[in-house]
C-alpha positions as a Markdown table, in Angstrom:
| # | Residue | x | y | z |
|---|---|---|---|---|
| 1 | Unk | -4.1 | -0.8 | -22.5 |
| 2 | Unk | -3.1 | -2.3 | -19.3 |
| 3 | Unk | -1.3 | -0.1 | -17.0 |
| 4 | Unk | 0.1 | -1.4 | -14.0 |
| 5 | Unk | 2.3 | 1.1 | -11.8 |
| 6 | Unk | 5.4 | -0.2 | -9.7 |
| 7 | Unk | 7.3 | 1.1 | -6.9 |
| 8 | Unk | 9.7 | 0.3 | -4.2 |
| 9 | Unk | 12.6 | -1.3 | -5.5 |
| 10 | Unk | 15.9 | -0.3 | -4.7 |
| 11 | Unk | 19.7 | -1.6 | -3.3 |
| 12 | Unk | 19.6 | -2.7 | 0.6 |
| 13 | Unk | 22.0 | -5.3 | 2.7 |
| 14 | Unk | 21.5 | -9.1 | 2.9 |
| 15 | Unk | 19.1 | -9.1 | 5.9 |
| 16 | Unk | 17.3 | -6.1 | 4.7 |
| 17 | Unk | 14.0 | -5.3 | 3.8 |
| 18 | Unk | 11.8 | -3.5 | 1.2 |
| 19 | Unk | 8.4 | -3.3 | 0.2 |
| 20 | Unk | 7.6 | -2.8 | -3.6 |
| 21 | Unk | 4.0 | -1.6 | -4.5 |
| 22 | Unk | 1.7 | -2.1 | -7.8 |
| 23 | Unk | -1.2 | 0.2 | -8.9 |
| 24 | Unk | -3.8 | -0.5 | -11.3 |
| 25 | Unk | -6.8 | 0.8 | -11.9 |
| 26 | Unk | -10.4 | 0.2 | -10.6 |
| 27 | Unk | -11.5 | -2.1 | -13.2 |
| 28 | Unk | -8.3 | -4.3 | -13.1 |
| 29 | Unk | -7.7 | -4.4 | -9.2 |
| 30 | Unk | -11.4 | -5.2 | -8.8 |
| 31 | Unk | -11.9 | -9.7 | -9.0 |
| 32 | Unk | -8.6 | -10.0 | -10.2 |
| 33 | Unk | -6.0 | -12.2 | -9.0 |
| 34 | Unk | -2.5 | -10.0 | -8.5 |
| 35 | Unk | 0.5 | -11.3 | -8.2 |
| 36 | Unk | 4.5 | -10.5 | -8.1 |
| 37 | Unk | 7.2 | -12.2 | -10.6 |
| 38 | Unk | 10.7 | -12.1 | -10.6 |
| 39 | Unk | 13.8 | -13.0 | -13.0 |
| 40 | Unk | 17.2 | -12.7 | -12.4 |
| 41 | Unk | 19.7 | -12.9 | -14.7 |
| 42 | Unk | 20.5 | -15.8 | -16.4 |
| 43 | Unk | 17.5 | -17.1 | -15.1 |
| 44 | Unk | 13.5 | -17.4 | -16.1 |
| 45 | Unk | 11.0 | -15.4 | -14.9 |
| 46 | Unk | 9.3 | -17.1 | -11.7 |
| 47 | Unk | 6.2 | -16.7 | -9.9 |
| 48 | Unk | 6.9 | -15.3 | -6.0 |
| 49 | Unk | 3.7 | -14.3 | -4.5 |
| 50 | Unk | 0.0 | -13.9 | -5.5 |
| 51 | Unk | -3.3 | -13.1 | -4.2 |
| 52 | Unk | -7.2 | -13.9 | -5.1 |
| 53 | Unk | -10.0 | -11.3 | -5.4 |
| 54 | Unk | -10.3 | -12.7 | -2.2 |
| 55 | Unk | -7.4 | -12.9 | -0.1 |
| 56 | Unk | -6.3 | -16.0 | -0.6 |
| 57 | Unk | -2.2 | -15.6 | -1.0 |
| 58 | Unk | 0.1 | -18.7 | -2.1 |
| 59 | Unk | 4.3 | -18.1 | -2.5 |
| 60 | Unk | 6.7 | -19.7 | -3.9 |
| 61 | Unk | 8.8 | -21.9 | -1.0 |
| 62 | Unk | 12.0 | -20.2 | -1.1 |
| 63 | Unk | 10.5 | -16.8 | 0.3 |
| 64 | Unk | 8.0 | -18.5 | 2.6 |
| 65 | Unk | 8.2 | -16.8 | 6.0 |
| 66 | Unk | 10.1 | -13.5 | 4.4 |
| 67 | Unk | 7.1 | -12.5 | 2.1 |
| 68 | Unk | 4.2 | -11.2 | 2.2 |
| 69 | Unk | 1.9 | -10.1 | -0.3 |
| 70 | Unk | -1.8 | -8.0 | 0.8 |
| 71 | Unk | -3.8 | -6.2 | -1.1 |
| 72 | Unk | -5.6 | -2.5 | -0.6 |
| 73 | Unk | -8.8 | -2.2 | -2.2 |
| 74 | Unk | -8.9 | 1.1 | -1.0 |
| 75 | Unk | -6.3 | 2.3 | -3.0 |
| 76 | Unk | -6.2 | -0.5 | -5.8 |
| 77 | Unk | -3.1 | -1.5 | -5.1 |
| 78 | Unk | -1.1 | -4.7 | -3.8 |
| 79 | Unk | 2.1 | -4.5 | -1.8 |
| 80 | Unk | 4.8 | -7.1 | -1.3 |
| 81 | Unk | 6.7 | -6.8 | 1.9 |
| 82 | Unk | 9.7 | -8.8 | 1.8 |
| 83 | Unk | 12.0 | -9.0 | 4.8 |
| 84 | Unk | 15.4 | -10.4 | 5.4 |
| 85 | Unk | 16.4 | -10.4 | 2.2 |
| 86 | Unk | 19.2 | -12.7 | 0.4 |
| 87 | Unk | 21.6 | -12.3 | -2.7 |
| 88 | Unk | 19.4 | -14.7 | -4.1 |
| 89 | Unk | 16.6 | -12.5 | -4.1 |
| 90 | Unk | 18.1 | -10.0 | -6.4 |
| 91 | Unk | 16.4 | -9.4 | -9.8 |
| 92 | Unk | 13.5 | -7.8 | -11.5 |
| 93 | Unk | 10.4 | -7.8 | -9.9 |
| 94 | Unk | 7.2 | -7.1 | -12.3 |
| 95 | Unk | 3.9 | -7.0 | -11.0 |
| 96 | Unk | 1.1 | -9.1 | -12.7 |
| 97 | Unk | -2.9 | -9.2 | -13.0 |
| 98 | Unk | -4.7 | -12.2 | -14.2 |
| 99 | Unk | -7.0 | -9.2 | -16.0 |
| 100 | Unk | -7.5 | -10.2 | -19.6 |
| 101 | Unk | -5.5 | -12.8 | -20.7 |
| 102 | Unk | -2.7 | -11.6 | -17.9 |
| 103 | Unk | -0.8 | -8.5 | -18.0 |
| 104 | Unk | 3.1 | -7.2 | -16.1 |
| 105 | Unk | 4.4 | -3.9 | -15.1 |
| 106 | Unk | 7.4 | -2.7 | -16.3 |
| 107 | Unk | 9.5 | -4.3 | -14.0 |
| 108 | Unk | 11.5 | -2.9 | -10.8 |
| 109 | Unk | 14.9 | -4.1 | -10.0 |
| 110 | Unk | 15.4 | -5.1 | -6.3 |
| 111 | Unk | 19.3 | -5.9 | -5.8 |
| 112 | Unk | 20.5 | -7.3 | -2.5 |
| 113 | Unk | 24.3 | -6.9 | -1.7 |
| 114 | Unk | 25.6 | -10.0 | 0.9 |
């Protein structure tokens, strides 16, 4: 069973920031492309950010410049540090791992308030 661990969400201000965390373990982390999704309601679930075994990072255009996703080997874990937040960036973030045949978190809701 896949477990992935997410953190950091929360309520901030339009213009804000946060920075939500995903933990998994040593054999997932390792070569394994992570990644953050989001849906809002109404809405379908959408890629945001991810990130190669390598480094190699790639974001969807509307948080270009706002976002950014790194990755702690250390610790297994891959952070996404998203600054001046918008409205539109309110939803559920789940963190995801190309490990097997691609596997989400539960989910952590991120609301920003304009």
């Amino acid at each position: 069973q896949v477990q992935l661990v997410e953190s950091g969400g929360g309520l901030v201000q339009a213009g804000g920031s946060l920075r939500l965390s995903c933990a998994a373990s040593a054999t997932i982390f390792r070569g394994s492309t992570m990644g953050w999704y989001r849906q809002a309601p109404g809405r379908d679930r959408e890629l945001v950010a991810i990130i190669s075994s390598y480094g190699m990072t790639n974001y969807v255009d509307s948080v270009k410049g706002r976002f950014s996703i790194s990755r702690d080997s250390a610790k297994n874990t891959v952070h996404l540090q998203m600054n001046s937040l918008k409205p539109d960036d309110t939803g559920v973030y789940y963190c995801f791992t190309s490990w097997g045949h691609g596997n989400w978190g539960q989910g952590t809701q991120v609301t920003v308030s304009s």
